[in-house]
C-alpha positions as CSV (number, residue, x, y, z in Angstrom):
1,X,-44.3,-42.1,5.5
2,X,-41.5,-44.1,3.6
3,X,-42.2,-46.5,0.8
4,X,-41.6,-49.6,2.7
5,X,-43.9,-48.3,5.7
6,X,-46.8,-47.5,3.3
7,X,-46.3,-51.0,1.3
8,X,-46.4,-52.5,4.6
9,X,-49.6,-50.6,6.2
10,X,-50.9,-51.5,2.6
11,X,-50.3,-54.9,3.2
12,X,-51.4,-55.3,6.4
13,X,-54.8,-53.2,5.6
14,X,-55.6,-56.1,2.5
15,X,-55.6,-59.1,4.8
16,X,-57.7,-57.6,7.8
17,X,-59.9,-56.6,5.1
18,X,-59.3,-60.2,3.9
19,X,-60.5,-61.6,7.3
20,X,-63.2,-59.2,8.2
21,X,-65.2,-60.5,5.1
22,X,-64.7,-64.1,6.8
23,X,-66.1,-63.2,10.0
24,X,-63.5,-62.2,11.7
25,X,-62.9,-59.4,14.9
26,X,-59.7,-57.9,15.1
27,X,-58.3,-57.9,18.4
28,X,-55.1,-56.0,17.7
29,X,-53.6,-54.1,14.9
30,X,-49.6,-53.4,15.2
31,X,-49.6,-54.8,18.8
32,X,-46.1,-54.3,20.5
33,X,-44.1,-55.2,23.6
34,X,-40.4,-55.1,24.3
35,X,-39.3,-58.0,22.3
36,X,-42.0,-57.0,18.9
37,X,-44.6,-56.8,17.4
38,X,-48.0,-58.4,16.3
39,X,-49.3,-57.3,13.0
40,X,-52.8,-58.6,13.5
41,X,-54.8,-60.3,15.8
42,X,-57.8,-61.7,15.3
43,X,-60.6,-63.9,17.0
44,X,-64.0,-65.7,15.6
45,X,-65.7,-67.9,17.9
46,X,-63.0,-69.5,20.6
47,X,-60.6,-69.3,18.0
48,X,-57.5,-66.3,18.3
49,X,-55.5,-66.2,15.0
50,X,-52.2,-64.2,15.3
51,X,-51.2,-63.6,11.6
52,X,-47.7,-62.5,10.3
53,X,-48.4,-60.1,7.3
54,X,-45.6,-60.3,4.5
55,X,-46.6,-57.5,1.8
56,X,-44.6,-57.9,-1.5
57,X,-44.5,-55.7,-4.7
58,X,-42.3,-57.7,-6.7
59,X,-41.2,-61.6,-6.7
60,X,-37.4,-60.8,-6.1
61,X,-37.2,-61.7,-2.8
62,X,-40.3,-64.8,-3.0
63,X,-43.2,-64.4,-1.4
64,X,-44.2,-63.7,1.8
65,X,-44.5,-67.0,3.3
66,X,-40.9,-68.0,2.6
67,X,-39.8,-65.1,5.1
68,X,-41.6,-66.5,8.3
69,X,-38.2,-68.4,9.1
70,X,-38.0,-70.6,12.6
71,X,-36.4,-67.9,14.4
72,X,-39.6,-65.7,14.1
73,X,-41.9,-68.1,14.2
74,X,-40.2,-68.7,17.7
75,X,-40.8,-65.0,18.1
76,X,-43.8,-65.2,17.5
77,X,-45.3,-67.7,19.8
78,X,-43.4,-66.0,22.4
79,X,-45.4,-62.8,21.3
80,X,-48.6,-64.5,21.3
81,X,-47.9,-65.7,25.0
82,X,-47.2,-62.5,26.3
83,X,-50.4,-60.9,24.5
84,X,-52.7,-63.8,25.6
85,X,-51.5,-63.3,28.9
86,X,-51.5,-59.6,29.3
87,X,-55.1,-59.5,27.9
88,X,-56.2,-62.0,29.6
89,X,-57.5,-64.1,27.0
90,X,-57.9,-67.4,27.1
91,X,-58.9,-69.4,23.9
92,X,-60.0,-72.1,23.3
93,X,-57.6,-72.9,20.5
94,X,-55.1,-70.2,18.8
95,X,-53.7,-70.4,15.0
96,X,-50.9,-68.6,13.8
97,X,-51.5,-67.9,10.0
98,X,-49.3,-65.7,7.4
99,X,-50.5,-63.6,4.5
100,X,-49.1,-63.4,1.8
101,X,-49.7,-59.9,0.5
102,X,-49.2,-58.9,-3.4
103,X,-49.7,-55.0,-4.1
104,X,-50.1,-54.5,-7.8
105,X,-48.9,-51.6,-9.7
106,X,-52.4,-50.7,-10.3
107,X,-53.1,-50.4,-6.6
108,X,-54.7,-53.3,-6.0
109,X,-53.6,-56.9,-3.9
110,X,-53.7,-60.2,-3.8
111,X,-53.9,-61.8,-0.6
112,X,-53.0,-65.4,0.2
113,X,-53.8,-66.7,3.7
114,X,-51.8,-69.3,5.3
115,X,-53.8,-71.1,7.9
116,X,-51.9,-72.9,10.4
117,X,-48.3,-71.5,9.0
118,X,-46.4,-73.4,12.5
């Protein structure tokens, strides 16, 4: 595994860890189709929550939530629709959230959810 794969499984690992201790079920880890992926998807209640993970080491490039541009968030409902619809789930609401994913040189993370990114 490459650096930036294991920064990003790293990443991703934090915030479902980060929403499991909220009550949270994960769906969907890593959830592709032809036009992407999902990194997590996650329901409590009637509530689906597709969340874009955006794992950072360093603040070179900003943080995470700064990279969820329009273009993918448009990807991402479009995502979202074709998972809903292929699982046959029907929620009563869905949220699309980003975290924000720091990994510190000493191994550990800070994770910063976004509720209701778009």
């Amino acid at each position: 595994m490459d650096e930036r794969t294991r920064v990003g499984v790293s990443g991703e690992r934090a915030a479902e860890t980060f929403y499991v201790a909220r009550g949270y079920r994960v769906i969907a880890r890593n959830w592709r189709c032809r036009i992407g992926e999902l990194d997590l998807v996650l329901s409590r209640g009637q509530l689906v929550v597709v969340c874009e993970v955006k794992t950072r080491t360093r603040s070179r490039y900003g943080g995470g939530f700064e990279a969820v541009d329009v273009r993918k968030r448009h990807k991402l409902r479009a995502l979202a629709e074709i998972f809903l619809l292929q699982h046959r789930t029907f929620p009563a609401a869905v949220r699309f959230d980003v975290a924000s994913v720091w990994l510190k040189p000493d191994g550990s993370s800070a994770v910063e959810i976004f509720e209701d990114a778009f």
